[in-house]
C-alpha positions, 0 to 999 in steps of 0.5 A: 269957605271959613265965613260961610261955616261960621254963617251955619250957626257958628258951627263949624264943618268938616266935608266928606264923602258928599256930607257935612259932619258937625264938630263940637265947638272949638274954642282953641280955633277962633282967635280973641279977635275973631268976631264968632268968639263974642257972638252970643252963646245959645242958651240951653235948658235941662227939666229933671224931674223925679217922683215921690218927693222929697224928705221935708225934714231934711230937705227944706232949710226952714221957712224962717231961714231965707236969703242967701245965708241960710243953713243948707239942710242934710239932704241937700249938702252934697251941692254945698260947692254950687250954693252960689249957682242955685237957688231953692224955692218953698210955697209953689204948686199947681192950683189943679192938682188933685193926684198924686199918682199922676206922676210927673204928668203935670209937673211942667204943663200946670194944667187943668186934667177936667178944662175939657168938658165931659172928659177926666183928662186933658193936659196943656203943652210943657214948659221944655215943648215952649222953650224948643219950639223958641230955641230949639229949632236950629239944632238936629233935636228940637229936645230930647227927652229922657225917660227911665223904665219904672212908672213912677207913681203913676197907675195910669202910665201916663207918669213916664212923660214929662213933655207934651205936645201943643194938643197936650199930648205925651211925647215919647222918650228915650228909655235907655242910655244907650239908645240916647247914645245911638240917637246922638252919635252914632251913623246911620245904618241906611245911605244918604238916597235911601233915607231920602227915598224913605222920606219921599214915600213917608210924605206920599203916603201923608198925602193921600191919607189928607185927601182921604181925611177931607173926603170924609170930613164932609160926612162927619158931625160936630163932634166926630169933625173935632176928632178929625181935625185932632187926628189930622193935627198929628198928621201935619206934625209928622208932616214938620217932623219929615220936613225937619228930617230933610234938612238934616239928611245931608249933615252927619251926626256930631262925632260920639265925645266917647265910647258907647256905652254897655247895655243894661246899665241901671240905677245911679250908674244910669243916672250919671251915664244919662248926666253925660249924655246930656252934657254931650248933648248940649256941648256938641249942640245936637240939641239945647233943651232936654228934659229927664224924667229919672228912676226911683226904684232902680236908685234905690235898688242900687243904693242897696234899700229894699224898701219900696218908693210908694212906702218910703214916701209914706215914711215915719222915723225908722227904715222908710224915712232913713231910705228917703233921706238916702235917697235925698242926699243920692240925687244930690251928689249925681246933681252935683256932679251934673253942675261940675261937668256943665261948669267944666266945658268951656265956651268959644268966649272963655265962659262955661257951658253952665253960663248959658244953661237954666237947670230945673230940678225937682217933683211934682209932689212934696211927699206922701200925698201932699202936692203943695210946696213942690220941692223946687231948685233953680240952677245955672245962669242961662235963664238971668235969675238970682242964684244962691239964694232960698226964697219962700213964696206966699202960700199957694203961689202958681209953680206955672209964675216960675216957669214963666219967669224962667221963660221971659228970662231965656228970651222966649215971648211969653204972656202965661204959661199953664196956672201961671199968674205973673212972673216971680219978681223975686227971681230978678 
């Protein structure tokens, strides 16, 4: 029985009441001679992504100042302790981007919004939807994906999502910590044969919406038959989505690593909360890609700054520009803090969760209004990059040539990704 709980992705089981309840690994059970403690360690992913940018003056070491000695600037000095696990990239942006008040929309797709004629919108898939539909798919979430409250800089809404689908559509996220805990951990309210039956009827009604949809396909013109094959692409995804689902319906959820937390917990408390969870998350392997797309305005509020995110990216010295670098040197140490906890969980084989995770961490947008130079840093060992050091690329190279680099580096096939134009040898 033990060998075949090895076979199961090297997870191990327990039995129980006709279901089978996922552990976290356990490296103190397998021996230096057990074949599963030098099997390959999955790798994982995790996109944090945030809006308004970054202080330029205290946030990016200078142009001249490259390699691995350079001077880590003020706002980013609470990392001084992981300078050798990441590595900071000037020069990259999206050739497409042309607003800034879109938020994070483009920031992991580097797609053309006008490639679709006759329509001011369009998106491509993101680079975390890439990754999981690789990596991700022998673990009970493909990714998740965390959200916050605020919108961002986005007028449109469409700034809350980070992760798009194939058809470059916005995936949903979870907006609260708590709600991330009980997707995760927590029981399901409904029995095993009930959620069976749910599942049934979800696919029978999924049946007949398709035979309903190809009757009336035969009516349709060119442009309207484009629409349903739209239409019925989601239709199939949720159709894969069920199919996921059943698989998963006789294995419990991995035991909760601690105690739910309190509603209502916002600001840098929601972000170290969020950095937990995720932590769990890839340390219980209920996924391996995760993306999170973080508040600035509850940041700030709960920092005590009153000024508001729009006004302080549009700084000058004085109040904007000291909330700004306030808020640098805050998300610093919450990443800091992040890189701790991925370093402390070890591994069957003796290493570290950080060992086998790619962290990217960064924005859309420079600051104010100005969409070159995306503030952009690199960490952990998943992906087989050079780490501690700072590399500026020539102007105008794509932020897509980083992503594809980080790809090929996490052993995932691909050619392009977004604007991309080849991988960034710098990089390894």
């Amino acid at each position: 029985m033990k060998q075949s709980y090895r076979q199961m992705d090297r997870r191990l089981f327990l039995r129980g009441a006709g279901s089978l309840i996922a552990l976290p690994f356990l490296p103190s059970l397998l021996s230096a001679a057990d074949p599963a403690a030098t099997l390959p360690r999955p790798k994982r992913f995790i996109a944090l992504g945030f809006g308004w940018g970054v202080t330029n003056e205290t946030w990016y070491p200078a142009v001249t100042d490259t390699g691995a000695a350079y001077a880590l600037p003020s706002g980013l000095a609470p990392l001084a302790r992981h300078r050798q696990d990441f590595t900071l990239l000037q020069g990259l942006h999206h050739q497409h981007s042309n607003e800034a008040h879109w938020g994070s929309t483009f920031w992991l797709t580097g797609a053309n919004r006008y490639s679709v004629p006759g329509s001011s919108f369009s998106n491509s898939i993101s680079l975390d939807q890439v990754i999981a539909n690789d990596i991700g798919q022998k673990t009970r979430f493909p990714s998740l994906r965390f959200n916050s409250p605020d919108t961002e800089a986005s007028g449109h809404g469409l700034g809350l999502s980070l992760s798009w689908d194939a058809r470059g559509k916005p995936l949903a996220g979870l907006n609260s910590p708590l709600l991330a805990y009980h997707r995760l951990f927590s029981d399901e309210n409904t029995s095993l044969a009930e959620r069976q039956a749910q599942i049934e009827a979800q696919r029978s009604v999924l049946d007949t919406v398709l035979v309903d949809a190809r009757r009336v396909g035969r009516d349709l013109n060119h442009e309207d038959k484009q629409k349903l094959d739209e239409y019925l692409q989601g239709v199939r995804d949720i159709e894969n989505r069920l199919k996921r689902d059943s698989l998963w319906l006789n294995v419990a959820k991995a035991p909760p690593p601690f105690a739910a937390p309190k509603a209502g917990i916002v600001g840098k408390n929601e972000i170290e909360l969020t950095y937990k969870l995720i932590v769990a998350a890839l340390q219980t392997d209920s996924t391996r890609v995760v993306t999170y797309r973080q508040s600035v305005q509850e940041l700030l509020i709960s920092l005590g700054i009153s000024v508001l995110p729009h006004d302080m990216s549009h700084y000058n010295p004085g109040e904007r520009m000291e909330a700004s670098q306030r808020r640098d040197i805050a998300q610093s140490e919450l990443l800091a803090g992040l890189i701790d906890q991925l370093k402390a969980v070890r591994e069957p084989d003796g290493t570290s969760l950080f060992d086998h995770t790619c962290l990217i961490y960064g924005s859309n947008i420079r600051t104010i209004h100005y969409l070159d130079n995306c503030p952009t840093l690199i960490a952990g060992r998943g992906a087989g990059i050079k780490l501690g050091q700072h590399l500026v690329e020539a102007k105008g190279t794509p932020l897509c040539n980083a992503w594809l680099t980080l790809l090929q580096g996490l052993g995932v096939p691909a050619k392009s990704h977004g604007d991309s134009t080849g991988i960034l040898t710098s990089l390894t």
